[in-house]
Structures are given as structure tokens and as C-alpha cells.
FIDREN-296831 format. One record per residue (C-alpha): x, y, z. Coordinates in nm, 2 decimals. Example, Ala and Ser with C-alpha at 12.3 -4.5 7.8 and 13.67 -1.06 7.14 Angstrom:
REM residues 2
@px:1.23, py:-0.45, pz:0.78
@px:1.37, py:-0.11, pz:0.71
//
This chain:
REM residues 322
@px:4.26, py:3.69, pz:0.63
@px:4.44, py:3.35, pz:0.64
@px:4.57, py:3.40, pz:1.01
@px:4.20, py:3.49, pz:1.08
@px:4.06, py:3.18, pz:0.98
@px:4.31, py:2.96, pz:1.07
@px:4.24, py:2.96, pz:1.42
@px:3.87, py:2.82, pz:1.29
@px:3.97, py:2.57, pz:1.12
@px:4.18, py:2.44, pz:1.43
@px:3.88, py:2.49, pz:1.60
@px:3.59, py:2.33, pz:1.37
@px:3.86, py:2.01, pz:1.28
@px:3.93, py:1.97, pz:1.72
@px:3.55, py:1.99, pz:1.77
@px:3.53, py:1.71, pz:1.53
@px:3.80, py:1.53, pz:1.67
@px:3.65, py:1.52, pz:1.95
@px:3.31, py:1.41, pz:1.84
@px:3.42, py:1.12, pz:1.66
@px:3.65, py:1.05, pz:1.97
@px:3.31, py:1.05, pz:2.22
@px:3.14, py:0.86, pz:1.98
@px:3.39, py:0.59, pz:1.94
@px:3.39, py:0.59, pz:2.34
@px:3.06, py:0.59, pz:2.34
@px:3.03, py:0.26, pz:2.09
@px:3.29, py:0.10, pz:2.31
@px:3.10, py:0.15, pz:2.63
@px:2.79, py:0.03, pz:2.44
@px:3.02, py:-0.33, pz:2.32
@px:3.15, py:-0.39, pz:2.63
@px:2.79, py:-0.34, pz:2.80
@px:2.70, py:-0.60, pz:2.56
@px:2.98, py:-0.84, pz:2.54
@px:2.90, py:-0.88, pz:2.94
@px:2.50, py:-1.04, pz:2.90
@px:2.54, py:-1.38, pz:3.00
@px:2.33, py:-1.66, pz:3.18
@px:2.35, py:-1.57, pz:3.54
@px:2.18, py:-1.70, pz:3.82
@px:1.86, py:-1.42, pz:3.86
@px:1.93, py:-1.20, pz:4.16
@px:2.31, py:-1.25, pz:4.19
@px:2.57, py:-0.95, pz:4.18
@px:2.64, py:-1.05, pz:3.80
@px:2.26, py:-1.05, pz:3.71
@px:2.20, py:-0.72, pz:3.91
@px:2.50, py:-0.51, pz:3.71
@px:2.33, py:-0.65, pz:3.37
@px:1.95, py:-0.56, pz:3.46
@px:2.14, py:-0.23, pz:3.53
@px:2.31, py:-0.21, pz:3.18
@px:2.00, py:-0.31, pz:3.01
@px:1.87, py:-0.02, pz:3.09
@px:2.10, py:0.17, pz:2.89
@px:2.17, py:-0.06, pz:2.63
@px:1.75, py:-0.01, pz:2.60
@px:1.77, py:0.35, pz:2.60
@px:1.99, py:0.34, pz:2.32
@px:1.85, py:0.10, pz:2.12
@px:1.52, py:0.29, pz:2.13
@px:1.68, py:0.60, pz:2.04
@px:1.79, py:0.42, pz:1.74
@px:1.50, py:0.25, pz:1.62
@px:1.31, py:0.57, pz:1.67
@px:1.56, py:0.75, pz:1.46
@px:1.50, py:0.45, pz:1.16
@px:1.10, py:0.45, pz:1.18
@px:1.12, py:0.82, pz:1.17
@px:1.30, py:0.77, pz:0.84
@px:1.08, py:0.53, pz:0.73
@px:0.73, py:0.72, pz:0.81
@px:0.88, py:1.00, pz:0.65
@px:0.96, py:0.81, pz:0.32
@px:0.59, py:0.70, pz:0.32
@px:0.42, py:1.03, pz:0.39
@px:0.64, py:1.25, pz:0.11
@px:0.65, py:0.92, pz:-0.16
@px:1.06, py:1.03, pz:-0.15
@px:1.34, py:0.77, pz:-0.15
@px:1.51, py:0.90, pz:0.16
@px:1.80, py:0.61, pz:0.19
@px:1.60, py:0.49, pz:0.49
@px:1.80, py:0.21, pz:0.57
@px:1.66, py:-0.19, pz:0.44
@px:1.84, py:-0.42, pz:0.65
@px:1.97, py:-0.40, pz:0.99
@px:2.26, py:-0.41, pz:0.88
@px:2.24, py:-0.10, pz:0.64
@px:2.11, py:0.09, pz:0.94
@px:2.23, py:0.31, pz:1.22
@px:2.14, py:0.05, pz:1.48
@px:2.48, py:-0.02, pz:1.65
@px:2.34, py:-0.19, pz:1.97
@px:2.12, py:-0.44, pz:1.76
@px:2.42, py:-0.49, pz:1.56
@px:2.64, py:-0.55, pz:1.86
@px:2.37, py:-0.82, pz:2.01
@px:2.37, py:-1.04, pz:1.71
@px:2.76, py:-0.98, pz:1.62
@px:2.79, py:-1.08, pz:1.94
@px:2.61, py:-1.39, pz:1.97
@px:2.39, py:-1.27, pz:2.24
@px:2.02, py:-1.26, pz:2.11
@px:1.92, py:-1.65, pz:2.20
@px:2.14, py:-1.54, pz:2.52
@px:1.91, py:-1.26, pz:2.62
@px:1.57, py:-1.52, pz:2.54
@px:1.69, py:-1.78, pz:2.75
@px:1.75, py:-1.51, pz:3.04
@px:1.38, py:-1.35, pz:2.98
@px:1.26, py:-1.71, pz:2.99
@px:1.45, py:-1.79, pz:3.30
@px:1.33, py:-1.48, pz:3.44
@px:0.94, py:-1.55, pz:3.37
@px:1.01, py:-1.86, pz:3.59
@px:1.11, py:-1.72, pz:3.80
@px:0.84, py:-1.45, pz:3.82
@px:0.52, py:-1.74, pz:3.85
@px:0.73, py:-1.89, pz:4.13
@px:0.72, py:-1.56, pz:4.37
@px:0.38, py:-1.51, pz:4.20
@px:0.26, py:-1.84, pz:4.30
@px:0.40, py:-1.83, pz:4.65
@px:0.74, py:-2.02, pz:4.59
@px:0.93, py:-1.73, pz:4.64
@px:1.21, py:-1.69, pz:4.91
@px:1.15, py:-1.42, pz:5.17
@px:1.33, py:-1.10, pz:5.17
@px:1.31, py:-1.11, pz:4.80
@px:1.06, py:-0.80, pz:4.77
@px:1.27, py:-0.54, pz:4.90
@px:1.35, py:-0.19, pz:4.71
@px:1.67, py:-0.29, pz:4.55
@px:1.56, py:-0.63, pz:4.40
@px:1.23, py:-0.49, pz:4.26
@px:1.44, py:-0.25, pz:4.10
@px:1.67, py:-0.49, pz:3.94
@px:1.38, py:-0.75, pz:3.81
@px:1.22, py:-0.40, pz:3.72
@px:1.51, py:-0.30, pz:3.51
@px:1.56, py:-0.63, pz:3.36
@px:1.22, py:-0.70, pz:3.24
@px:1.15, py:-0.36, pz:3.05
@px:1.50, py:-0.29, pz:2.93
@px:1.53, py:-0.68, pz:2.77
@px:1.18, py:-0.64, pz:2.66
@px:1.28, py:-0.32, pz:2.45
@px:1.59, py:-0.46, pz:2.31
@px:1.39, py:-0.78, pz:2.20
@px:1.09, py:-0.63, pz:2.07
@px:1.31, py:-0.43, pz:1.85
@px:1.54, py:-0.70, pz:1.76
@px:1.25, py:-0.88, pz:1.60
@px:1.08, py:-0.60, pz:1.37
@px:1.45, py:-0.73, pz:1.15
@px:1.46, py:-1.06, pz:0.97
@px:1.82, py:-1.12, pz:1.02
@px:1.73, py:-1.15, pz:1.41
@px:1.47, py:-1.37, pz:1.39
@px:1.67, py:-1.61, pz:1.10
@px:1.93, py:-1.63, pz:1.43
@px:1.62, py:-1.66, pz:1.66
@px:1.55, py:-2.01, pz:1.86
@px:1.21, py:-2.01, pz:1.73
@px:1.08, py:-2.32, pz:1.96
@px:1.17, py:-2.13, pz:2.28
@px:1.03, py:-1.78, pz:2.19
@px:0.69, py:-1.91, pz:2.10
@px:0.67, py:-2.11, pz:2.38
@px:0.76, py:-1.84, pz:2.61
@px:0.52, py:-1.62, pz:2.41
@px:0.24, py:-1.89, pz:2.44
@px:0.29, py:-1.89, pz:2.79
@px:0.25, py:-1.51, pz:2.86
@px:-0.04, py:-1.51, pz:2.68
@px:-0.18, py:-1.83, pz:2.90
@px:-0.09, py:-1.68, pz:3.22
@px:-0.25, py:-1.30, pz:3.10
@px:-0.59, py:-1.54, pz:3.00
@px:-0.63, py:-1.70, pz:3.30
@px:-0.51, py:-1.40, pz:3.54
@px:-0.70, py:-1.10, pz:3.40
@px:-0.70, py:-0.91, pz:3.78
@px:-0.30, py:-0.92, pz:3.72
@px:-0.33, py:-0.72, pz:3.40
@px:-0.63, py:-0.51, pz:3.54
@px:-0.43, py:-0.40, pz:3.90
@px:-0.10, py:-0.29, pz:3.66
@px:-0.36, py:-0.10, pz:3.46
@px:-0.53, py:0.04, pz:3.72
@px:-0.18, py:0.16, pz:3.87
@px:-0.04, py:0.32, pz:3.53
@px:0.29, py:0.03, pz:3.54
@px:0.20, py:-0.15, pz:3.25
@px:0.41, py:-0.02, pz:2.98
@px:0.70, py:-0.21, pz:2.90
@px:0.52, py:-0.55, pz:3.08
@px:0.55, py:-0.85, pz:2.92
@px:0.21, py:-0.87, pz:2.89
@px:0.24, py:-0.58, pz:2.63
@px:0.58, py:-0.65, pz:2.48
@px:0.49, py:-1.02, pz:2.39
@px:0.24, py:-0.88, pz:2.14
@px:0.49, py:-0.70, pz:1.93
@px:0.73, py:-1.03, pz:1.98
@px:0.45, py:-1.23, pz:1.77
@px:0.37, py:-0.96, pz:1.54
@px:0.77, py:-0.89, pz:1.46
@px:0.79, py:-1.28, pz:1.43
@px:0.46, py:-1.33, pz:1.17
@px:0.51, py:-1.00, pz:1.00
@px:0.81, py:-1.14, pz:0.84
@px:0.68, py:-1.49, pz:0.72
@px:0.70, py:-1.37, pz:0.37
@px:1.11, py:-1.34, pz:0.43
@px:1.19, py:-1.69, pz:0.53
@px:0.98, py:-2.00, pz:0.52
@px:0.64, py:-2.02, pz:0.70
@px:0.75, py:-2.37, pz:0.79
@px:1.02, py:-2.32, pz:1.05
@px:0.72, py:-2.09, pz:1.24
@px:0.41, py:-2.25, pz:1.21
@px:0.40, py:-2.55, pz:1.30
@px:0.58, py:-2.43, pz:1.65
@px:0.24, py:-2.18, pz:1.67
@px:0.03, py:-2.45, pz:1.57
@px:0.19, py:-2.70, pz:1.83
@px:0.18, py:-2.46, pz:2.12
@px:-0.18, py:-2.33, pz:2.02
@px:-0.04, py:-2.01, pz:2.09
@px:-0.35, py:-1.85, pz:1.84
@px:-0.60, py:-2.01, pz:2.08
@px:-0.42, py:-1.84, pz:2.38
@px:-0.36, py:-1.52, pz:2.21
@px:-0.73, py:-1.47, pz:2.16
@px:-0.80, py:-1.57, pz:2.50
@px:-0.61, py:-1.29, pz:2.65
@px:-0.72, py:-1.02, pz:2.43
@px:-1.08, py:-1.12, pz:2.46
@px:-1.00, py:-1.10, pz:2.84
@px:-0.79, py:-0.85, pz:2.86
@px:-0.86, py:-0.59, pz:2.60
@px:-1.00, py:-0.29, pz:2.79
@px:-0.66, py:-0.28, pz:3.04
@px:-0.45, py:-0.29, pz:2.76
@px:-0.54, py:-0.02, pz:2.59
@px:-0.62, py:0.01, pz:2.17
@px:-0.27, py:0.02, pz:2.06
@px:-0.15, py:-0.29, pz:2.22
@px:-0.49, py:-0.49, pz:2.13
@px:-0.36, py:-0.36, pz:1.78
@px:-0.04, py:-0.51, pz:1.81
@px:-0.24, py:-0.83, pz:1.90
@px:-0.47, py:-0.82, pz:1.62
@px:-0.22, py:-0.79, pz:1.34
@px:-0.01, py:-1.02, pz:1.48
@px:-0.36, py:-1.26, pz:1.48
@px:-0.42, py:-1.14, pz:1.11
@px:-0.06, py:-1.26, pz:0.99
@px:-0.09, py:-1.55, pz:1.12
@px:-0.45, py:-1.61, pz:0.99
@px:-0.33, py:-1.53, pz:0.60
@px:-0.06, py:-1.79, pz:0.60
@px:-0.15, py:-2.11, pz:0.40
@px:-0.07, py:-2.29, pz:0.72
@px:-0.34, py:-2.15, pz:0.92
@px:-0.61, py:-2.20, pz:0.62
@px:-0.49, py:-2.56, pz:0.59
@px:-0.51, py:-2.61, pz:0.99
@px:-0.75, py:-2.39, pz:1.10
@px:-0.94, py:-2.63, pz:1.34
@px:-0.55, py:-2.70, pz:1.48
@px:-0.54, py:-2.30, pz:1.53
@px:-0.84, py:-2.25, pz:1.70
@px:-0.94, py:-2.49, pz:1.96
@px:-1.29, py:-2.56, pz:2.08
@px:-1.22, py:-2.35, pz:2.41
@px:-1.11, py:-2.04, pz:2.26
@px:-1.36, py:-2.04, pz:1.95
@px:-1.59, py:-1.80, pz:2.16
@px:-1.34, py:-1.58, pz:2.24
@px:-1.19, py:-1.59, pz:1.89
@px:-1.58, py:-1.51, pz:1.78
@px:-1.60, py:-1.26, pz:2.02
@px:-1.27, py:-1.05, pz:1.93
@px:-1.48, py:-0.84, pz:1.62
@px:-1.73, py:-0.66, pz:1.95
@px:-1.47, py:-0.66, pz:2.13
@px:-1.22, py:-0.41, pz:1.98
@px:-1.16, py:-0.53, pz:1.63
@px:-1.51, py:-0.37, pz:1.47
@px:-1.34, py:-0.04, pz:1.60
@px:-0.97, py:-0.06, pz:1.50
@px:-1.19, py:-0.13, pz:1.13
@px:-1.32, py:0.20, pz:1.11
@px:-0.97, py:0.31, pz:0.95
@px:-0.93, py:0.21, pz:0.62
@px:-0.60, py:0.08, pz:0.64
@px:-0.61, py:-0.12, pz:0.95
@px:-0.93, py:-0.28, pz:0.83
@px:-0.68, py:-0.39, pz:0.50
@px:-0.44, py:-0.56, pz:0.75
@px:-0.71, py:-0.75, pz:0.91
@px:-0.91, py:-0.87, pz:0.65
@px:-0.77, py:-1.22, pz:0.73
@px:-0.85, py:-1.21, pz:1.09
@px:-1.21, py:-1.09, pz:0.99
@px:-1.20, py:-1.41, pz:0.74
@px:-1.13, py:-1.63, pz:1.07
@px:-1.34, py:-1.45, pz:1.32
@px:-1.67, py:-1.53, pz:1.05
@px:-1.58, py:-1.91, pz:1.06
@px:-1.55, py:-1.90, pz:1.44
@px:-1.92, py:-1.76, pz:1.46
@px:-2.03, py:-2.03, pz:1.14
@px:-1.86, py:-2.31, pz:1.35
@px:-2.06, py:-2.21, pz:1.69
@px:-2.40, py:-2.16, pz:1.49
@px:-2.38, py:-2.48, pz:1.36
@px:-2.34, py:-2.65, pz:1.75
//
């Protein structure tokens, strides 16, 4: 009976030999990916190989976070304590990990900034020729939807965002939303054409909402007055009231709670009229018929929004009164 199960036992402790061996690989492989981001100039050889690897290092950090919210939404609907993990650090969410061991977060932000430069230039006609074809649409394709995924899940965690260059991501947020307000028939053709997941114009939402969600973890005033400056509210509601129908209900979700965070902070009640500008009051007003009076018909959602109801009702008292 021994001899019999010896032979097992070899087998069960190789087979798990060699899954911890593939897994440290695998880990390595993921480091190294990392470890190679850097500030490149966009389109060279070095820019091209990490668009590539962002890819990957995407794929797996989604894989991750999905395997932590599943945790998490589990936890909530059976009311058990299911160790889901609290910090990032806690968690299972080695490429995260790896891109703040690293040093690499503010690395990546300055490269999507660089990048949306770059994108208004070719946009606005100060592109150089030749720069459309197959293999360098794939590369700015790769590199905007695999940095967008890492980022967007980088800053659902605090300890990402205490590391994050605040100034520069709500400015290049600010902007987004600007360019989406003022270019609807951008958002509406990559709509129309199916290619808008993964677009900036989607991923900035959760960037905001990541960023206010999380006020109540550090203080409000290393944030706000960076939103207040940019009036990145006043652009935000611009481009939903714009936009909302191309985007779809979940993303003008995204939008409104990150709206509603931002409208319950003590900063935005002490500097509303800062928040809101005269421009984008009617659009601000206009937000509840737009989409928001719908997302209200759940319970819950309405809960999260109460604040952004709160501001919406000023915005139509203030435009009464002129």
C-alpha cells in the first residue's frame, strides 16, 4: 500500500513544484514588464515594445481586480466576513503592487498625458504624415486602453492615489472632459462604431470617481482646491450633459457619482459658485432629465446622489432667479 501511493505523492508534490515554479516565472515576467515603463518618446521602438506590454500587464491586472471585487460583492450579498482583502497591499494584486513598488504610477500619468498631446495634435491637423498606418494605430491603440485599465484600477486604492501627482491627473482629467464637451461628434462616431470602451473619454470618469470616492481617507485639501482651480465640475457636467446618450448608463454613472462625491465635500458647499460656473449652470441643471432622474429609480443609487440632487436644485434656483 505504501509503494502504491508513493508514486502519488511524487506526483501531487512535482505538480506543485511546478506550479509554484510557473507562477514565480510568471511574477517575474510580470516585474520585469513593469520595471521597463519609462518616459519614451511616443512612437519610438522603446514606446512601441511598452504599448505592447501594457497590454498584458492590463490583462492581468484586470484579472486581478476582478478576482478582489468578486470577493468583495460576495461579502456584501451573504453579510459573511470572507477575508476579502482591505488594502492593496493585503490583496492578491501583484501588478498594482509591482507599479507602485516600483515607482512607476506618476511614470505611467505623465506618459498618458504625453500621449493625449499628442493625440489633439494629429487630431487637430499637426500630425506628421505616415503616422496613421496599421502598425502605429495599433501601438497608440494598445497604449491607450491597456494604461487606462491599469490606472483606473490603481485609483479605486488609497495607497495609489496618496503617491499620485494630484495637480497633473486633474488637469489631464479636466482636459478630457473639455475636449469630450466641446467635441460631442468625436464621442458620437466611436459610439456609433462600437470602439468606445476603454477610451479615455470613459476611463477618465472612473479616474475622478476613484480619486473623490476616497476623500474621506486623506484630506479633502490636497484635492479640492486642484478641482476647484481647474473647474473640472463645470467641465464634467458639460460633457455628460453633451454626451450622455453615446456613453451609455453605466459610464454616465461613473460620472454622476464621481459629481455626487465631489458635491458632499465641505469644500464644494463652501465654494459652490467656484464649482459651478455661469456657463455650465444649464448643463449642471439639466443633468437630473438627462439621465440622473433614471439612475434614481434604484434606491441605492438615488442614496449616492442625494448630494448631486442637493446641487442640481441650486443650479435651477440660481437660473430662476436670472
Amino acid at each position: 500500500m505504501m509503494m502504491a501511493r508513493r508514486p502519488q505523492a511524487y506526483q501531487s508534490n512535482n505538480g506543485e513544484d511546478s506550479m509554484e515554479a510557473l507562477s514565480t516565472k510568471l511574477s517575474a515576467d510580470l516585474r520585469g514588464n513593469i520595471r521597463a515603463l519609462g518616459a519614451f518618446p511616443l512612437l519610438s521602438d522603446e514606446w512601441c515594445k511598452m504599448a505592447t506590454a501594457l497590454g498584458r500587464i492590463a490583462e492581468i491586472s484586470e484579472a486581478e481586480a476582478r478576482l478582489t471585487q468578486d470577493c468583495i460583492e460576495g461579502e456584501r450579498k451573504e453579510g459573511e466576513r470572507k477575508d476579502c482583502p482591505k488594502t492593496l497591499w493585503e490583496g492578491e494584486e501583484m501588478a498594482l503592487r509591482y507599479v507602485l513598488e516600483d515607482g512607476k504610477l506618476n511614470v505611467c500619468l505623465r506618459n498618458l498625458s504625453e500621449w493625449r498631446k499628442f493625440h489633439r495634435n494629429r487630431r487637430d491637423g499637426g500630425g506628421q504624415a505616415g503616422e496613421d498606418g496599421p502598425l502605429v494605430l495599433e501601438s497608440l491603440d494598445s497604449f491607450e486602453k491597456g494604461m487606462g485599465t491599469v490606472l483606473r484600477n490603481a485609483w479605486t486604492h488609497v495607497e495609489a492615489l496618496q503617491t499620485t501627482d494630484i495637480p497633473l491627473l486633474v488637469e489631464y482629467v479636466t482636459g478630457v472632459y473639455r475636449d469630450a464637451a466641446d467635441n460631442p461628434g468625436a464621442v458620437e462616431d466611436m459610439s456609433l462604431r462600437g470602439d468606445l470602451a476603454g477610451r479615455q473619454e470613459i476611463v477618465c470618469l472612473s479616474y475622478l470617481r476613484g480619486l473623490v470616492s476616497c476623500l474621506s481617507d486623506y484630506e479633502e485639501g490636497r484635492v479640492m482646491p486642484h478641482l476647484r482651480g481647474a473647474e473640472t465640475v463645470s467641465c464634467l457636467a458639460a460633457m455628460l450633459h453633451a454626451n450622455h446618450r453615446h456613453l451609455g448608463m453605466e459610464a454616465a454613472a461613473v460620472g454622476a457619482e464621481a459629481l455626487a462625491f465631489v458635491c458632499g465635500t465641505e469644500d464644494f458647499i463652501t465654494y459652490r459658485e467656484e464649482y459651478i460656473n455661469d456657463a455650465a449652470r444649464v448643463a449642471f441643471a439639466s443633468l437630473k432629465e438627462d439621465f440622473v432622474e433614471k439612475l434614481c429609480e434604484d434606491s441605492q443609487e438615488r442614496k449616492i446622489l442625494r448630494p448631486l440632487l442637493d446641487a442640481i436644485s441650486y443650479c435651477r434656483r440660481k437660473s430662476s432667479r436670472k
